[in-house]
DOKEVEX-436399 format. One record per atom (N, C-alpha, C): residue number from 1; residue in one letter; atom name; x, z, y. Coordinates in nm, 3 decimals. Last residue first. Example, Ala and Ser with C-alpha at 12.3 -4.5 7.8 and 13.67 -1.06 7.14 Angstrom:
[2 s N [1.285 0.708 -0.225]],
[2 s CA [1.367 0.714 -0.106]],
[2 s C [1.290 0.787 0.003]],
[1 a N [1.319 0.780 -0.569]],
[1 a CA [1.230 0.780 -0.450]],
[1 a C [1.320 0.780 -0.330]],
This chain:
[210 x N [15.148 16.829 10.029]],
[210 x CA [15.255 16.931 9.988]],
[210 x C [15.333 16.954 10.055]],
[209 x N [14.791 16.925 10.101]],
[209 x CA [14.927 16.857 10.167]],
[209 x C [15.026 16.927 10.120]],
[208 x N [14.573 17.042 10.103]],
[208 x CA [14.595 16.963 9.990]],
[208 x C [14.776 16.868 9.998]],
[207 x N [14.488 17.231 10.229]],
[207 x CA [14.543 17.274 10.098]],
[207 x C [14.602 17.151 9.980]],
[206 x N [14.440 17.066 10.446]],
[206 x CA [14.567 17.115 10.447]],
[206 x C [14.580 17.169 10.334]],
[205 x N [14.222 16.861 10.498]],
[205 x CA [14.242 16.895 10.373]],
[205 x C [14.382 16.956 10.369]],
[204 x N [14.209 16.779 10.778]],
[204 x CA [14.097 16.808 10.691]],
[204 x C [14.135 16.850 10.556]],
[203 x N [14.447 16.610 10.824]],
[203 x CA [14.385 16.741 10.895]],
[203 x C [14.315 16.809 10.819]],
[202 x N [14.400 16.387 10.698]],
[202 x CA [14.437 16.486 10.606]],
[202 x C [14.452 16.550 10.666]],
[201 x N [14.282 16.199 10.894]],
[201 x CA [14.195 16.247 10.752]],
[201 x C [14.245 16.387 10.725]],
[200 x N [14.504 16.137 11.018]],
[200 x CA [14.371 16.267 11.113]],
[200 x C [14.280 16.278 11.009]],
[199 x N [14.652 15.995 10.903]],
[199 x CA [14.710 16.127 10.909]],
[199 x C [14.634 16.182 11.015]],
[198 x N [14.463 15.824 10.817]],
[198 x CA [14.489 15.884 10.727]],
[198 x C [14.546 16.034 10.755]],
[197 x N [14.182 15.729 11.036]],
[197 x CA [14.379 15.670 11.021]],
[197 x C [14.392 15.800 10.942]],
[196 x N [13.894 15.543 10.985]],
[196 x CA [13.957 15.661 11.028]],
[196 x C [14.136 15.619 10.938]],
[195 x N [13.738 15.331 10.891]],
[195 x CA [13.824 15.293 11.013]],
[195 x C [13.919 15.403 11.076]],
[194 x N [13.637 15.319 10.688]],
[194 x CA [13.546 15.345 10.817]],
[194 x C [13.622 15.333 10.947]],
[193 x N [13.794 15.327 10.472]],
[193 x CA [13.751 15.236 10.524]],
[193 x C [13.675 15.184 10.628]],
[192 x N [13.902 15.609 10.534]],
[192 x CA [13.978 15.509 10.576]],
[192 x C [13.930 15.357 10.579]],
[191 x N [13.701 15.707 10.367]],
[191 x CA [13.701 15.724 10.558]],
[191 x C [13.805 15.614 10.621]],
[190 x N [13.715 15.620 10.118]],
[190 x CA [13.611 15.599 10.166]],
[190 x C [13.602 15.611 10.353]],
[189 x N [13.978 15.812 10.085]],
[189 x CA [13.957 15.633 10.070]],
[189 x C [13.851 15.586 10.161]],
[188 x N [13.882 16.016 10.044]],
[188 x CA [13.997 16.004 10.190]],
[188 x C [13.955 15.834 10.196]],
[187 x N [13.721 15.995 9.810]],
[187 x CA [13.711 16.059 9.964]],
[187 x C [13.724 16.000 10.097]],
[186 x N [13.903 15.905 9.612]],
[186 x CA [13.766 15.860 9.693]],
[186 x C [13.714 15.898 9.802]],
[185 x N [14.052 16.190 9.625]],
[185 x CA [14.110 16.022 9.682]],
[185 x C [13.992 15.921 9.724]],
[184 x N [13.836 16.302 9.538]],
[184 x CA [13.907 16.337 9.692]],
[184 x C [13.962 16.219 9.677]],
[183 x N [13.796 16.207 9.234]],
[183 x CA [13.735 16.238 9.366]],
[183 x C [13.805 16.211 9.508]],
[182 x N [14.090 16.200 9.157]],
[182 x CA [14.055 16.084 9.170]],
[182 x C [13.891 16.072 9.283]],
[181 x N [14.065 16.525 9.104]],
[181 x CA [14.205 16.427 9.219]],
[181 x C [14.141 16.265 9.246]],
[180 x N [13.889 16.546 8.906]],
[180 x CA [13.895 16.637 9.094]],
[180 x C [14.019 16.557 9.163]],
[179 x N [14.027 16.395 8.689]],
[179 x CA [13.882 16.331 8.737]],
[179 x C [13.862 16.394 8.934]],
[178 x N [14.249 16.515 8.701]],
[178 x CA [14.245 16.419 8.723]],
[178 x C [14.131 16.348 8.812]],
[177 x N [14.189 16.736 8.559]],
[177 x CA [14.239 16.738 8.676]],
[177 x C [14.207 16.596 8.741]],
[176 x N [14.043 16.659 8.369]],
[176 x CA [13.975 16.726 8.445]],
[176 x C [14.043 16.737 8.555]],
[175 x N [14.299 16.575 8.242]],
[175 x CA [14.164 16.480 8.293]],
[175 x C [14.117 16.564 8.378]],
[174 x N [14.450 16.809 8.227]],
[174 x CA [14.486 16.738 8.248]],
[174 x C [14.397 16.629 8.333]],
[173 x N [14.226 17.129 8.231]],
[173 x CA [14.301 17.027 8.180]],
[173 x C [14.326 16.871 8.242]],
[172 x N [14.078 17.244 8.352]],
[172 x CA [14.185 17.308 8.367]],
[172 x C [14.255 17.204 8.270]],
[171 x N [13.796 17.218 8.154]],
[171 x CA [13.812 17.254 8.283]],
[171 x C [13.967 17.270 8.252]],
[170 x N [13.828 16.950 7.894]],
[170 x CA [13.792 17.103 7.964]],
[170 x C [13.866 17.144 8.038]],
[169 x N [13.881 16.762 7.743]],
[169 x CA [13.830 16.736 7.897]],
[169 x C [13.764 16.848 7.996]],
[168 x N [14.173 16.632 7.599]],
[168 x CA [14.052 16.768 7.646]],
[168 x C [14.014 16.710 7.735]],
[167 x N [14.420 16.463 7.582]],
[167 x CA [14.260 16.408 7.587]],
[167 x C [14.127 16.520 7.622]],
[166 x N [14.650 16.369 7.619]],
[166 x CA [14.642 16.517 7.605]],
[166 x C [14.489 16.511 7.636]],
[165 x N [14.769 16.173 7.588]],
[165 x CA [14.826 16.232 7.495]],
[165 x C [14.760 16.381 7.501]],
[164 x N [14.638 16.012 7.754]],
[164 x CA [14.631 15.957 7.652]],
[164 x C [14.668 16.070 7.555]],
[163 x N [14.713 16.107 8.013]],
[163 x CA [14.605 16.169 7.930]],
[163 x C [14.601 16.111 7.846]],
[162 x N [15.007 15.997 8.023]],
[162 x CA [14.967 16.142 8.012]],
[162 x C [14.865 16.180 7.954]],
[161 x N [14.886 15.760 8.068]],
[161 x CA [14.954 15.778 7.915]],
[161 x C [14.946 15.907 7.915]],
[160 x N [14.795 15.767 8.372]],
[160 x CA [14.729 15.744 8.205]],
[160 x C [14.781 15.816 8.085]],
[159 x N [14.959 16.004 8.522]],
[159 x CA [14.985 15.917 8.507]],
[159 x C [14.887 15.882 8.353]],
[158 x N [14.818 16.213 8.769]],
[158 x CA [14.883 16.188 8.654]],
[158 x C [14.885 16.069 8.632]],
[157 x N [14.899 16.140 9.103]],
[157 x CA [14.776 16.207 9.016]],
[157 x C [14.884 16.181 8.887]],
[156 x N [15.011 16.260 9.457]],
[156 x CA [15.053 16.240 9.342]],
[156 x C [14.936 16.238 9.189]],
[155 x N [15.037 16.006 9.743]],
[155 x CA [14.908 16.121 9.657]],
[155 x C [14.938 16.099 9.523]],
[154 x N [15.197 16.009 10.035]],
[154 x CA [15.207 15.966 9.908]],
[154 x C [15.092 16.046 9.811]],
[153 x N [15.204 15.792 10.348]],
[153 x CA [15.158 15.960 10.266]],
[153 x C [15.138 15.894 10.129]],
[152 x N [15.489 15.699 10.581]],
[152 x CA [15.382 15.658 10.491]],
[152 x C [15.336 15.796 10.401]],
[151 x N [15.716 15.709 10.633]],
[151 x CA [15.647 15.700 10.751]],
[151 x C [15.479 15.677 10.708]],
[150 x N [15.882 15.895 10.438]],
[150 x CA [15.911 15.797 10.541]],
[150 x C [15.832 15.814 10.665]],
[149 x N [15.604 16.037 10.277]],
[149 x CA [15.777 15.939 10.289]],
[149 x C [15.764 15.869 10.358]],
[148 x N [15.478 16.376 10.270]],
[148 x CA [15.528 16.221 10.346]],
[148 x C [15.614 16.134 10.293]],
[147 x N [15.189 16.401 9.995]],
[147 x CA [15.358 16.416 10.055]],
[147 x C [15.367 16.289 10.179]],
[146 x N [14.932 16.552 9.889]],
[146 x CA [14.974 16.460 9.951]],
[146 x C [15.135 16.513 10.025]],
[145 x N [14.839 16.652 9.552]],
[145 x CA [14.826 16.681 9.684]],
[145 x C [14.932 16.559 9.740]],
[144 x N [14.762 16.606 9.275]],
[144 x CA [14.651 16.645 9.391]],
[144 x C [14.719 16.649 9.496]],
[143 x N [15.055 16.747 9.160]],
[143 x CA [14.964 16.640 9.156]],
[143 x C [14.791 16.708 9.242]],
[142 x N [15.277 16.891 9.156]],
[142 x CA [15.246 16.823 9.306]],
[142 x C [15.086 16.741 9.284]],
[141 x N [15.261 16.990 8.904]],
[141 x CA [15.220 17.108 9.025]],
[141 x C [15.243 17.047 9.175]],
[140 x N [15.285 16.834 8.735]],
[140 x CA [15.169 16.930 8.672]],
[140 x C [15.178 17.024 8.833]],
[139 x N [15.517 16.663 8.844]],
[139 x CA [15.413 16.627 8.848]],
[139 x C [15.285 16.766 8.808]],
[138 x N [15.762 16.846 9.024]],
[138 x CA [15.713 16.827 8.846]],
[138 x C [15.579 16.833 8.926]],
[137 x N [16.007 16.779 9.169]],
[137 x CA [15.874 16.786 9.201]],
[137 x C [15.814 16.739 9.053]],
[136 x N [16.309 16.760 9.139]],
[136 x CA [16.259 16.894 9.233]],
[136 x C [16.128 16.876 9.215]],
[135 x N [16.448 16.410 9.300]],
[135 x CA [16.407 16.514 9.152]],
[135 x C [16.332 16.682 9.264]],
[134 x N [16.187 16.203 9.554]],
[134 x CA [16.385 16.283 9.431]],
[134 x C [16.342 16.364 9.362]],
[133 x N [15.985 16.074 9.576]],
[133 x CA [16.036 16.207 9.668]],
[133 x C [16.172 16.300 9.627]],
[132 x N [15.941 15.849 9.485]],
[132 x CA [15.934 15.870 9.614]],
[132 x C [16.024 15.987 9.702]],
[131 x N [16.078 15.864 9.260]],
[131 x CA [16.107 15.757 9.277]],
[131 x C [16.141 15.761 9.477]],
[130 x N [15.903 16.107 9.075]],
[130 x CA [16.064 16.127 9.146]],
[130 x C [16.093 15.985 9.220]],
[129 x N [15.659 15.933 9.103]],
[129 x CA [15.660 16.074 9.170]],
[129 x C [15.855 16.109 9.233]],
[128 x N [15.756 15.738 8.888]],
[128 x CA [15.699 15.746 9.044]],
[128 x C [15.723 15.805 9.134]],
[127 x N [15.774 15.975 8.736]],
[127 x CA [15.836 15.885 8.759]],
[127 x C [15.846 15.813 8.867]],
[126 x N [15.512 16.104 8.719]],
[126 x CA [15.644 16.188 8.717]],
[126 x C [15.738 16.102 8.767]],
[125 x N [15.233 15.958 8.808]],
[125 x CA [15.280 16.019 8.713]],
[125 x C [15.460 16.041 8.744]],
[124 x N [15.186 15.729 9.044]],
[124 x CA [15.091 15.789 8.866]],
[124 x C [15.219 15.840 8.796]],
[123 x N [15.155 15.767 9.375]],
[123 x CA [15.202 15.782 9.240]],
[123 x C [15.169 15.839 9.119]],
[122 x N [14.994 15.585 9.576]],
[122 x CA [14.968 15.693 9.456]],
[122 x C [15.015 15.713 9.387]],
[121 x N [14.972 15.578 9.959]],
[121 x CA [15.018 15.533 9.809]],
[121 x C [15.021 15.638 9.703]],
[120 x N [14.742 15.441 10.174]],
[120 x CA [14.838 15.553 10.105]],
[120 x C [14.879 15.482 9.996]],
[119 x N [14.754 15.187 10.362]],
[119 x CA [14.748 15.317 10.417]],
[119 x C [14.767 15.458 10.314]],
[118 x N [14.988 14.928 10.264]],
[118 x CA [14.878 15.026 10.278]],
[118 x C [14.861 15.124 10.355]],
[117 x N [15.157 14.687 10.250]],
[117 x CA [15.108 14.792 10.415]],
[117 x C [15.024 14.882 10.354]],
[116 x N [15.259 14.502 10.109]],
[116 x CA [15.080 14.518 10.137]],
[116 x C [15.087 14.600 10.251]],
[115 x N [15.495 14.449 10.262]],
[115 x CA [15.427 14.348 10.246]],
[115 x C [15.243 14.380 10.213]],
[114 x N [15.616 14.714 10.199]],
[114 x CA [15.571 14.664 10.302]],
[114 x C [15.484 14.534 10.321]],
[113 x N [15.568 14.728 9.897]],
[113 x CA [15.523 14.817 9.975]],
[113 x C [15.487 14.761 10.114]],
[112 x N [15.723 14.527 9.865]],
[112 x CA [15.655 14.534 9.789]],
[112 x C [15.541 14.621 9.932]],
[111 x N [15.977 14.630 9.912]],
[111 x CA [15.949 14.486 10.006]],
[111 x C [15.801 14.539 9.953]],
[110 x N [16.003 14.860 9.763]],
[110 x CA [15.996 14.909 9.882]],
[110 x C [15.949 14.745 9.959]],
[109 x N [16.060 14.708 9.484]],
[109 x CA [15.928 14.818 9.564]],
[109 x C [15.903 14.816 9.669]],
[108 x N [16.303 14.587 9.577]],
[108 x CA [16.163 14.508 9.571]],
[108 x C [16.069 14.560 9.558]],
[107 x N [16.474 14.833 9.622]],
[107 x CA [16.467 14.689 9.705]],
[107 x C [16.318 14.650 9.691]],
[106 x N [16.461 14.942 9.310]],
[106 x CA [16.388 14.966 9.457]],
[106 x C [16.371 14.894 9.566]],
[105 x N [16.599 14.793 9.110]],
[105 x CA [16.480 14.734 9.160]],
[105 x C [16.375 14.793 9.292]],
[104 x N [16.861 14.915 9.090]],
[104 x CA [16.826 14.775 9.137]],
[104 x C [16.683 14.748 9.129]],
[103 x N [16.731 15.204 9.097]],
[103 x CA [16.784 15.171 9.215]],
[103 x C [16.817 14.991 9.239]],
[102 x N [16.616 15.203 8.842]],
[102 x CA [16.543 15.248 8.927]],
[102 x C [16.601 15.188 9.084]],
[101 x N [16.814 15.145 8.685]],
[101 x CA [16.732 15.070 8.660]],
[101 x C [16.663 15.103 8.802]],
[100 x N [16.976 15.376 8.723]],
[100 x CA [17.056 15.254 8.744]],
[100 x C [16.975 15.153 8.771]],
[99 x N [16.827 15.581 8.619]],
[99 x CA [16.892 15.599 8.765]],
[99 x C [16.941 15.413 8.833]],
[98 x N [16.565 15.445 8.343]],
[98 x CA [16.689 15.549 8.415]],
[98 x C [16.743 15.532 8.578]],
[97 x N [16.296 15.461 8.277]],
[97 x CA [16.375 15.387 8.354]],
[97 x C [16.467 15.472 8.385]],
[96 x N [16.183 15.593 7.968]],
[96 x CA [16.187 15.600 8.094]],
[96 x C [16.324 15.550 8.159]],
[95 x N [16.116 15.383 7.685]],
[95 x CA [16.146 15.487 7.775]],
[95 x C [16.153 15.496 7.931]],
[94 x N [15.998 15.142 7.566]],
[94 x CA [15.881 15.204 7.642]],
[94 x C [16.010 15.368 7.698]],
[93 x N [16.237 15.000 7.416]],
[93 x CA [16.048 15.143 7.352]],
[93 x C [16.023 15.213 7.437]],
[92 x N [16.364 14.956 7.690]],
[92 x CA [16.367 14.952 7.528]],
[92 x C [16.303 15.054 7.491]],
[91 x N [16.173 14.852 7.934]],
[91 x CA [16.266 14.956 7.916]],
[91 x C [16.248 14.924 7.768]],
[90 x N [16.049 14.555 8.146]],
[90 x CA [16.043 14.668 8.017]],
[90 x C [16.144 14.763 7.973]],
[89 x N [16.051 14.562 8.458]],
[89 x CA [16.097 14.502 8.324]],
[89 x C [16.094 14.608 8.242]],
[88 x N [16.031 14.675 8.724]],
[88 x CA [15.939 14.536 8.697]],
[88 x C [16.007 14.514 8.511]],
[87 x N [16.019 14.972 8.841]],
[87 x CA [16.062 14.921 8.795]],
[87 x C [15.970 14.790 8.700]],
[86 x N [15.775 15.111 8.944]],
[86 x CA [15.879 15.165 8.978]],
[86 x C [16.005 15.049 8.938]],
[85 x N [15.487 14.906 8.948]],
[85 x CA [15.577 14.963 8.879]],
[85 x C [15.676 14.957 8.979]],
[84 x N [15.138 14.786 9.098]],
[84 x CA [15.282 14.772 9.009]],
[84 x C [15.365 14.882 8.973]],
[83 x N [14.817 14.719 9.219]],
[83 x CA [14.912 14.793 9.153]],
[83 x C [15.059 14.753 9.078]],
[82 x N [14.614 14.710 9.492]],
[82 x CA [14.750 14.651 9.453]],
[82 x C [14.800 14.788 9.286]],
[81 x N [14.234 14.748 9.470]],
[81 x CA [14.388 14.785 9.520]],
[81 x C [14.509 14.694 9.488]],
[80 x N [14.047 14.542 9.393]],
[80 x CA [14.086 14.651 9.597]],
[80 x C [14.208 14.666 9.615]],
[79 x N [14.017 14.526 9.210]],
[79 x CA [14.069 14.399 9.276]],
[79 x C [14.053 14.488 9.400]],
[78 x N [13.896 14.695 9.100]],
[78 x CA [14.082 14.698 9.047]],
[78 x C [14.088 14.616 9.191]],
[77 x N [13.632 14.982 9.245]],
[77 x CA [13.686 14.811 9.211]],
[77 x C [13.863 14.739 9.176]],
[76 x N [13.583 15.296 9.200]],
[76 x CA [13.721 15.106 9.196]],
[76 x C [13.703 15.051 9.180]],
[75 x N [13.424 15.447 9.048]],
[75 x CA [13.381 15.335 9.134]],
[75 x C [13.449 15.252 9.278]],
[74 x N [13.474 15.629 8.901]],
[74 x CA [13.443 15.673 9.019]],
[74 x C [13.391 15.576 9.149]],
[73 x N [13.446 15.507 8.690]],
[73 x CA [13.399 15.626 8.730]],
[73 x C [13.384 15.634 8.845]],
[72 x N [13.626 15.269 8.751]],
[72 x CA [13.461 15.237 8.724]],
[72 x C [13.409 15.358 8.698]],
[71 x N [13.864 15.399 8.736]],
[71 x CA [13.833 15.311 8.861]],
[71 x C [13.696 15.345 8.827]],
[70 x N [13.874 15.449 8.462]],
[70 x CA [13.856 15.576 8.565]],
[70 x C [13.845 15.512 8.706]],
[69 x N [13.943 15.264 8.285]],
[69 x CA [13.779 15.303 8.279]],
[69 x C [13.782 15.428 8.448]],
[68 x N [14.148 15.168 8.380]],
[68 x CA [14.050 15.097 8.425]],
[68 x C [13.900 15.175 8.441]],
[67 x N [14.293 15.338 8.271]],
[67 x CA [14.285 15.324 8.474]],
[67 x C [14.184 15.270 8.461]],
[66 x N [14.257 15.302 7.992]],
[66 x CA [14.221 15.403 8.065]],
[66 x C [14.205 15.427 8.223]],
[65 x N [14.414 15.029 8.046]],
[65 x CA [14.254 15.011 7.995]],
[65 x C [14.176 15.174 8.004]],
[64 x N [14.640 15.154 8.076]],
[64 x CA [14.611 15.040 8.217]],
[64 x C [14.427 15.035 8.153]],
[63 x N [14.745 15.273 7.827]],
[63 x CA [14.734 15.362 7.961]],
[63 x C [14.632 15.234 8.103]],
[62 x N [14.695 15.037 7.660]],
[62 x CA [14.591 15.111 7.663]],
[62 x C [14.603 15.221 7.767]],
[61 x N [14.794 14.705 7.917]],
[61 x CA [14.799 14.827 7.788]],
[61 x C [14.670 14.946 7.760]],
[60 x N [14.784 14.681 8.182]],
[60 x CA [14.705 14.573 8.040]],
[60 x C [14.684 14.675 7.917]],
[59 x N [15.007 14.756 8.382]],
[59 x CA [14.856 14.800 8.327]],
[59 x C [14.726 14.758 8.263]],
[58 x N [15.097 14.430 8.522]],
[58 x CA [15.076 14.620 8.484]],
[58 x C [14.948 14.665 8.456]],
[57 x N [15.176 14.144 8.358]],
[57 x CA [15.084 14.190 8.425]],
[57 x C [15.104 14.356 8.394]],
[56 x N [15.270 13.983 8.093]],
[56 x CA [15.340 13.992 8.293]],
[56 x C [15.204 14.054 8.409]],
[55 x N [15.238 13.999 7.865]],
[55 x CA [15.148 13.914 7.919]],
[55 x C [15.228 13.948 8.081]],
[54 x N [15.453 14.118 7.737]],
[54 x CA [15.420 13.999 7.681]],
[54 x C [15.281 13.893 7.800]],
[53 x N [15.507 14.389 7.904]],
[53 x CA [15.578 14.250 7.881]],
[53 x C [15.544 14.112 7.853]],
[52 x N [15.201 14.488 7.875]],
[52 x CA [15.257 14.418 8.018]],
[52 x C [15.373 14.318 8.040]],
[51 x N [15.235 14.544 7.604]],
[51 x CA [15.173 14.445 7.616]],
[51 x C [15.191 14.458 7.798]],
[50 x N [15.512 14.713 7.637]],
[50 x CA [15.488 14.636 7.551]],
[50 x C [15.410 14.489 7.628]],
[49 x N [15.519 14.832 8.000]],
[49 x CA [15.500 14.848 7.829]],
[49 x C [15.538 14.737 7.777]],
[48 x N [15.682 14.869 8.290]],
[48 x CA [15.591 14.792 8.183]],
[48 x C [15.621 14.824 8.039]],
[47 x N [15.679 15.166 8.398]],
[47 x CA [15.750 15.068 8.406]],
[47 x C [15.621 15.020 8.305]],
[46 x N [15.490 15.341 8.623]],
[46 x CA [15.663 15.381 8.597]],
[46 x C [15.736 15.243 8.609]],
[45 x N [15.278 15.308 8.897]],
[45 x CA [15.350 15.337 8.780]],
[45 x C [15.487 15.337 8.728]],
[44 x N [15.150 15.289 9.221]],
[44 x CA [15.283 15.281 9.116]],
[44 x C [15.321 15.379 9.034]],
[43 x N [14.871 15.181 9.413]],
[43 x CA [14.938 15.201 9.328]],
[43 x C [15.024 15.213 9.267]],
[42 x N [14.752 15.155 9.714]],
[42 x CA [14.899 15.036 9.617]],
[42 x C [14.912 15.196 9.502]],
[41 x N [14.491 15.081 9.913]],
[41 x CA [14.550 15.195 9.799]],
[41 x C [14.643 15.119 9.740]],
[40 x N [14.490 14.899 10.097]],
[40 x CA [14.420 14.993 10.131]],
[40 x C [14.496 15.118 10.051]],
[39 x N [14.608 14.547 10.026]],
[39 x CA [14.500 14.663 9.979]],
[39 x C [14.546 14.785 10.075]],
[38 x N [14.679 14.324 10.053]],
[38 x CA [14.660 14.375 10.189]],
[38 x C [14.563 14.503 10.166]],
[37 x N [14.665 14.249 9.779]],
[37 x CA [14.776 14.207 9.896]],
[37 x C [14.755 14.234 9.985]],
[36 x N [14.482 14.329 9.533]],
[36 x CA [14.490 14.273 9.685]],
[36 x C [14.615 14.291 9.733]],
[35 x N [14.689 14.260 9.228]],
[35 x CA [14.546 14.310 9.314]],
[35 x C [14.581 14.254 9.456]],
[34 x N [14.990 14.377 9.067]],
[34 x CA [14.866 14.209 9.119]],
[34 x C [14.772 14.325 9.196]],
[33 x N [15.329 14.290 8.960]],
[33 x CA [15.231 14.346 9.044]],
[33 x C [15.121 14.265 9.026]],
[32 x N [15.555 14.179 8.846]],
[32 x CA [15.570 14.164 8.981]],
[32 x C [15.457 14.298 8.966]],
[31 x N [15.719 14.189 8.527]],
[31 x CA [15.589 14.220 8.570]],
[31 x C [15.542 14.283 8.715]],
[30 x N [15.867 13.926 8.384]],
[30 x CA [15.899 14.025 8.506]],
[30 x C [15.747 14.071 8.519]],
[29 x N [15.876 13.879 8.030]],
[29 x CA [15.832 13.835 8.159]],
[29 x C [15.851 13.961 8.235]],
[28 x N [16.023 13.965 7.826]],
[28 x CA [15.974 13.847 7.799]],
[28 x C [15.897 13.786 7.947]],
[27 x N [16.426 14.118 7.835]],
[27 x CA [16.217 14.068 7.876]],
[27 x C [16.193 13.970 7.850]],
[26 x N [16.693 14.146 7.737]],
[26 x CA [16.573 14.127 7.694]],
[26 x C [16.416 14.135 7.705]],
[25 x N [16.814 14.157 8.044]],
[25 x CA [16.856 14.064 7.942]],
[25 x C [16.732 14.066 7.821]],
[24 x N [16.671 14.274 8.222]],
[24 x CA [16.667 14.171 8.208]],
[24 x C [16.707 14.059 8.075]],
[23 x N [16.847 14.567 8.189]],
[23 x CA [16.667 14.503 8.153]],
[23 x C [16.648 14.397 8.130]],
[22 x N [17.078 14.564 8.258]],
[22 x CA [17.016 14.520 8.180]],
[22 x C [16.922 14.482 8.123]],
[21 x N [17.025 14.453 8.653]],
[21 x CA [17.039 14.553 8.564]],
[21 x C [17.013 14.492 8.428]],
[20 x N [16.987 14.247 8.791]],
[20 x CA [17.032 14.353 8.852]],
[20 x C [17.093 14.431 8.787]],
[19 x N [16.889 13.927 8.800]],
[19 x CA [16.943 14.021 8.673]],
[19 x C [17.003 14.164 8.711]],
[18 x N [16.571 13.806 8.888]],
[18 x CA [16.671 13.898 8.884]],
[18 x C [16.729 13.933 8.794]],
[17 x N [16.383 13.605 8.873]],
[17 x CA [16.523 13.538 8.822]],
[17 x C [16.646 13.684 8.863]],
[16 x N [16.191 13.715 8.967]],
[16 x CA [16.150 13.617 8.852]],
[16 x C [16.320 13.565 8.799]],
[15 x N [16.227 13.790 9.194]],
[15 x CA [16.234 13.879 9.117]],
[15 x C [16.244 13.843 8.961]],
[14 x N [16.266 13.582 9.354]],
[14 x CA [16.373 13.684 9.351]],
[14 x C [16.371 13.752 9.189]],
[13 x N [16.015 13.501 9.362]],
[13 x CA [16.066 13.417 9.318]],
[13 x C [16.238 13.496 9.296]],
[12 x N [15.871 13.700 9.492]],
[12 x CA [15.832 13.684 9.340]],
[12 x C [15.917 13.613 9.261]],
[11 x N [15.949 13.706 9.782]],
[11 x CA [15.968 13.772 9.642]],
[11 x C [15.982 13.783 9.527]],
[10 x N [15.853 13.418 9.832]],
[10 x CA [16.011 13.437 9.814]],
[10 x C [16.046 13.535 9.770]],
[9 x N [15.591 13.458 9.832]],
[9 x CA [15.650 13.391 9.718]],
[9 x C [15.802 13.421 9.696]],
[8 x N [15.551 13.662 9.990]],
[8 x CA [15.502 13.677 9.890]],
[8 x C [15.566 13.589 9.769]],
[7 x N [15.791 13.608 10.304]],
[7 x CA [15.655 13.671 10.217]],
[7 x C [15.637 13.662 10.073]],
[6 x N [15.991 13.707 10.325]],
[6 x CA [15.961 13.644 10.446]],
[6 x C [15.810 13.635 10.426]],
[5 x N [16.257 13.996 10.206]],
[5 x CA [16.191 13.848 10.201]],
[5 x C [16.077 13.808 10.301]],
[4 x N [16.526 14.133 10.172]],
[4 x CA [16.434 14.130 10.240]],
[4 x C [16.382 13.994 10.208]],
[3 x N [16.724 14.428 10.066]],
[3 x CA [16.640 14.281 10.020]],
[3 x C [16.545 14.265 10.139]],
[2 x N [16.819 14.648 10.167]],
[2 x CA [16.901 14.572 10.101]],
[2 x C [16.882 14.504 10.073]],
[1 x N [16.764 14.785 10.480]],
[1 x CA [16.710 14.756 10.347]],
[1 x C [16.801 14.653 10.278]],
């Protein structure tokens, strides 16, 4: 691995003064991550918006105030999980993190990652999605189902902003997908807190394994 840190602060404190890439040169704050630190579910989104710049926190914005309402559907608590970004610094108008951006800040995903340990991880949306598993996997046809990396299972759902832009809520649409993916993750979730180990969960659901 190309970064390593010892725990939590000596990350943060890396990251708080990284210049890896241009990004840096115009942020208003690094947006590390937050929730439990020893969560269960880690979360990752693309990159920080606007208002995640200005306040240093993921998922403040109106895609992060849609997670929110869909935790409290199904009944997330935020403070369970961990969530952050593919990349910690704002992209100019919100585009997508390119190749360059993506690779100086993997280091600190991947510390990231190990440091909570979860037992799965979720990528929200396309970005993510290529982050874990390389190009080749369009979100509209991995999402719902579970991948390996590494040594860890990945569960692809859409990403907010997605439904932001595509709001139906009839069958076969986007949410609707969503809402049947965010189920079953409750699911699996719910056994894993019982103490069952993920890769004898997903025995149980081979249609769902990509």
């Amino acid at each position: 691995m190309l970064f390593s840190a010892q725990d939590w602060d000596e990350l943060e404190t890396s990251l708080r003064s990284c210049k890896k890439c241009p990004l840096a040169e115009n942020r208003t704050n690094v947006v590390v991550g937050e929730g439990n630190r020893s969560a269960e579910l880690m979360f990752v989104g693309e990159a920080p918006g606007a208002d995640e710049d200005i306040q240093g926190r993921p998922f403040v914005g109106k895609a992060g105030q849609l997670l929110d309402k869909i935790f409290e559907v199904v009944g997330l608590d935020r403070k369970e999980v961990y969530i952050t970004n593919t990349v910690k610094c704002r992209p100019p108008g919100n585009r997508v993190p390119n190749n360059q951006e993506m690779t100086a800040c993997a280091p600190f995903l991947e510390m990231q990652i190990e440091l909570v340990n979860p037992a799965a991880l979720i990528a929200l949306g396309s970005t993510a999605l290529t982050w874990f598993l390389g190009k080749g996997y369009a979100i509209t046809k991995a999402r719902g189902k579970w991948y390996r990396w590494r040594y860890r299972f990945v569960f692809a759902v859409f990403h907010p902003s997605y439904l932001l832009r595509n709001p139906s809520r009839k069958k076969g649409s986007p949410k609707w997908y969503m809402w049947q993916d965010m189920l079953h993750l409750m699911e699996v979730y719910g056994r894993i807190k019982n103490g069952e180990r993920i890769d004898s969960i997903l025995k149980d659901y081979p249609e769902r394994l990509g």
